[in-house]
N, C-alpha and C positions, 0 to 999 in steps of 0.2 A: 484585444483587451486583456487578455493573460498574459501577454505581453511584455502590457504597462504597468497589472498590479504586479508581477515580479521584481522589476525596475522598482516602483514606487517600494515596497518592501526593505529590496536590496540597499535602494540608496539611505531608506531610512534608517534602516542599522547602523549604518557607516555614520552617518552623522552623530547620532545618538552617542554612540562609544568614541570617536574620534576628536567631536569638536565639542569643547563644553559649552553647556547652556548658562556663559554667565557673563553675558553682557559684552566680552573682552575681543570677541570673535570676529567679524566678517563674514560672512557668505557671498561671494557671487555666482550667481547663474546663468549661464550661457546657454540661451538659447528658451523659448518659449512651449515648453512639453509637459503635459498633464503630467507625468512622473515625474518632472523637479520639483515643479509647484505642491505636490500633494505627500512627498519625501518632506518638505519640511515641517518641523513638529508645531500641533497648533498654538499652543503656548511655548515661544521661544523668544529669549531676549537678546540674541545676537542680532546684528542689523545685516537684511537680504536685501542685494542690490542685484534686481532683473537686466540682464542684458537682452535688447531684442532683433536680433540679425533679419529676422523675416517673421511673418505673422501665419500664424497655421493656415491661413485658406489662401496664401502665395506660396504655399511649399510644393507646388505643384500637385497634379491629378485633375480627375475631369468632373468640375462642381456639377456639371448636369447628369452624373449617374447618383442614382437614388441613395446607393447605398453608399458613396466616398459622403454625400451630402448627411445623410442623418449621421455616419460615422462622427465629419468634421461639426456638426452639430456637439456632439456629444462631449467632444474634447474640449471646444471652445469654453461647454457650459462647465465644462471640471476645472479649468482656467481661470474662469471671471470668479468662480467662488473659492479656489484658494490666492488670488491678488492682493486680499487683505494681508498677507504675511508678509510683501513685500513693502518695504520704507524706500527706495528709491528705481528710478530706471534709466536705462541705456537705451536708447533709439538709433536707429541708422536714418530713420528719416523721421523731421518734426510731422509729416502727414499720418505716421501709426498714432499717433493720438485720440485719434479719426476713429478708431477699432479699440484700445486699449484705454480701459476708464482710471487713471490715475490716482481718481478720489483727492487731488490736490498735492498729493507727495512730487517731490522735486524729481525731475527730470531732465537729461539736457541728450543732445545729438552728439553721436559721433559717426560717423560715415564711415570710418575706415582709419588705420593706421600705416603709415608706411614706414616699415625697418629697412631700413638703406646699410643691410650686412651683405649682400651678394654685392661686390666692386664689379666692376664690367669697366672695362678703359674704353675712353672715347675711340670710336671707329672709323676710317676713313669713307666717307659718303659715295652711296654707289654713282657711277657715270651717268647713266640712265635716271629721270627724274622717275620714282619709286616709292610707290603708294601701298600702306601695307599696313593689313589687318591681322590684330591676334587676340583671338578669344573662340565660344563656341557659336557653329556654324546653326544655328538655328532663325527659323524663316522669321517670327519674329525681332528677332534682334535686326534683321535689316539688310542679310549675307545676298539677298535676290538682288534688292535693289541698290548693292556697292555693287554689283556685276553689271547690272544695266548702266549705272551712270557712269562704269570706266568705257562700256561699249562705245559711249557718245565720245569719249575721245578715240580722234583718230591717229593721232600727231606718235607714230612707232617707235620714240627715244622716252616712252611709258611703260613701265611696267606696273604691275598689281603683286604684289603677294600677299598669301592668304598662309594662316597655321591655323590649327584648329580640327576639330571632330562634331560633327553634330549631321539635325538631319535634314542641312539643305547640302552636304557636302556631297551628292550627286549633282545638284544644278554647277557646282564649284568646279567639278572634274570633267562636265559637259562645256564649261564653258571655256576653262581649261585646253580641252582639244581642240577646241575651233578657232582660238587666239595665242600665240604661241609669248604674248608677252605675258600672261596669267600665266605664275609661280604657285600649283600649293606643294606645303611643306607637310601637310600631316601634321600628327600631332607629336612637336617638339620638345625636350629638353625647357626649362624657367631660363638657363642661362642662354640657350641659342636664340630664345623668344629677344632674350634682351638684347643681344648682338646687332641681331636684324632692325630692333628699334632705334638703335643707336648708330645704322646704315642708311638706315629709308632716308627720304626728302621729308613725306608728308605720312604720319598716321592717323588712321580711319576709325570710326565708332560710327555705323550707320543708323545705330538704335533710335526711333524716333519717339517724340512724345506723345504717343497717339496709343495708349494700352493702357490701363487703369494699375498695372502693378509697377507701373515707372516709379507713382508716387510715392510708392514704399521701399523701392532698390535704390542702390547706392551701386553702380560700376563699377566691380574690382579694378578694372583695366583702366581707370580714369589716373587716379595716382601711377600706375606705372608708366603711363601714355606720358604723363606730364612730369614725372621723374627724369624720362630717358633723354631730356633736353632738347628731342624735336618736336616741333609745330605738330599740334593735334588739330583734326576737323570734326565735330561732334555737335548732337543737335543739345539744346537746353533743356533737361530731362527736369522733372519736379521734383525727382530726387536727390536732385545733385545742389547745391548751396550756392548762393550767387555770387559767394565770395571766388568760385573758381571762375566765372564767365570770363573774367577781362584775359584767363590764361589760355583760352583754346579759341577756333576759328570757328563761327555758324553759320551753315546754310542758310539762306531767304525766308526759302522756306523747305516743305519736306519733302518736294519733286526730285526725281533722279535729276534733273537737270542742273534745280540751288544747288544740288549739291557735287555734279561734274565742275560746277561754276568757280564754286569757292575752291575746290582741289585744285583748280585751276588758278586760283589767283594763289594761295599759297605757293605753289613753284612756281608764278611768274614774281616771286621776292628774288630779291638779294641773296645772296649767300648769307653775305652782313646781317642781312633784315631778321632770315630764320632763326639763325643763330643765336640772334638778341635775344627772340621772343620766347625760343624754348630755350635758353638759358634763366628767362624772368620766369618761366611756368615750375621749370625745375628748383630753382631757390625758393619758390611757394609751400611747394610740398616739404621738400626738407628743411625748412625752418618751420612752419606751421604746421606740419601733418606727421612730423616724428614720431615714436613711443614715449619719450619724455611729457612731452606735450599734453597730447590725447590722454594718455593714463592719467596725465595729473588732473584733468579735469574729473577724472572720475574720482580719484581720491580725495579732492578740493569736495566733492558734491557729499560721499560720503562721511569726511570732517566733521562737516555742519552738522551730522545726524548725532554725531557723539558727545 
């Protein structure tokens, strides 16, 4: 808590002395922290637009120890009572509404933005049909059971690659030795990440909809997945908008099997066929998920407040 009132302090000077209090200003705030909220001064006429990436009791920790819970209690309660200073908000997913009382002020979704400044030239596609995950290797994300449902294929012109750091990556490195078409890379390079995306046949997101913090995350890896122009396989997460559905492939349902299945039909396409599909996914994002884009909705929203 000493912490937070130093922050809270800190940031308040800055404002004070830096940004006049006379109407002409902006404020955005990135990020939902009892020290931004309580940094801004009570009487201020500059317009504060909340960004909210995550909600304090999805920032991880263990809600059933006493004391992370009266902590995250406390913060929450310093949250909801300076909200009043804020005139608009940024959500990643329309479900934090659920959590975050608006009071009627305008708000709209952004998920995510993608800057398409790292170029990566198209790859020549590996021989081997080549199934590959990149993100962190953690048990809920779903890293178990993308091992289990490559097991079920047996057909040895497969391979799996895996990059990434987390803490299923001993089941990764077990399973690894025992199947010699399981690749991991560790934790690589953005641009090697992207090489390999732009190599595979089929990329993976095992994450399923079945965890209660789906409906508040938005998949960094979903816009890159569907930038890198090949065919994604991903389950329909609550947090993800159903404007993406028609760009990626869905499992049945959420059995390792729906989903050897579909990975399966995805390489039994065409070359032609893949190619179409993650070429329509990639022109999704880069036309509709740019900086241009995205920001301007936030400026459009803030406009109206002036």
């Amino acid at each position: 808590m000493i912490d937070s009132f130093s922050k809270t302090w800190s940031l308040n000077k800055i404002i004070n002395k830096e940004i006049p209090n006379d109407k002409d200003n902006i404020i955005l705030v990135y990020g939902m922290f009892d020290y931004f909220l309580k940094a801004i001064p009570k009487k201020y006429n500059n317009k504060v637009c909340l960004v909210v990436p995550d909600l304090p009791r999805m920032m991880g920790g263990d809600l059933n120890n006493l004391k992370i819970k009266l902590y995250l209690g406390y913060i929450e309660g310093v949250i909801n009572e300076n909200l009043y200073k804020i005139d608009c908000f940024v959500f990643i997913s329309k479900f934090m509404t659920d959590y975050v009382d608006v009071k009627g002020k305008p708000w709209i979704v952004i998920e995510g933005i993608y800057n398409n400044q790292q170029i990566v030239e198209d790859q020549s596609k590996e021989t081997n049909n080549t199934i590959l995950y990149t993100g962190t290797l953690d048990v809920r994300y779903g890293i178990i059971e993308l091992l289990e449902s490559f097991s079920l294929i047996s057909d040895k012109n497969f391979n799996l690659w895996i990059c990434g750091e987390g803490a299923g990556k001993s089941e990764v490195l077990i399973a690894a030795s025992k199947d010699s078409r399981i690749n991991y890379y560790g934790q690589i390079s953005t641009e090697e990440v992207l090489i390999l995306q732009r190599k595979a046949t089929v990329l993976v997101n095992p994450r399923k909809n079945d965890m209660e913090f789906t409906k508040f995350s938005f998949p960094s890896k979903t816009m890159e997945y569907l930038a890198s122009g090949t065919p994604v396989v991903m389950y329909k997460l609550a947090g993800i908008p159903e404007e993406y559905y028609p760009y990626f492939f869905t499992p049945e349902d959420s059995s390792v099997i729906a989903l050897k299945n579909k990975l399966l039909e995805v390489v039994a396409l065409s070359n032609d066929e893949r190619e179409k599909f993650g070429r329509g996914a990639q022109r999704f994002i880069f036309e509709n998920k740019n900086p241009k884009l995205q920001v301007g909705k936030i400026i459009n929203m803030i406009s109206e407040l002036l």
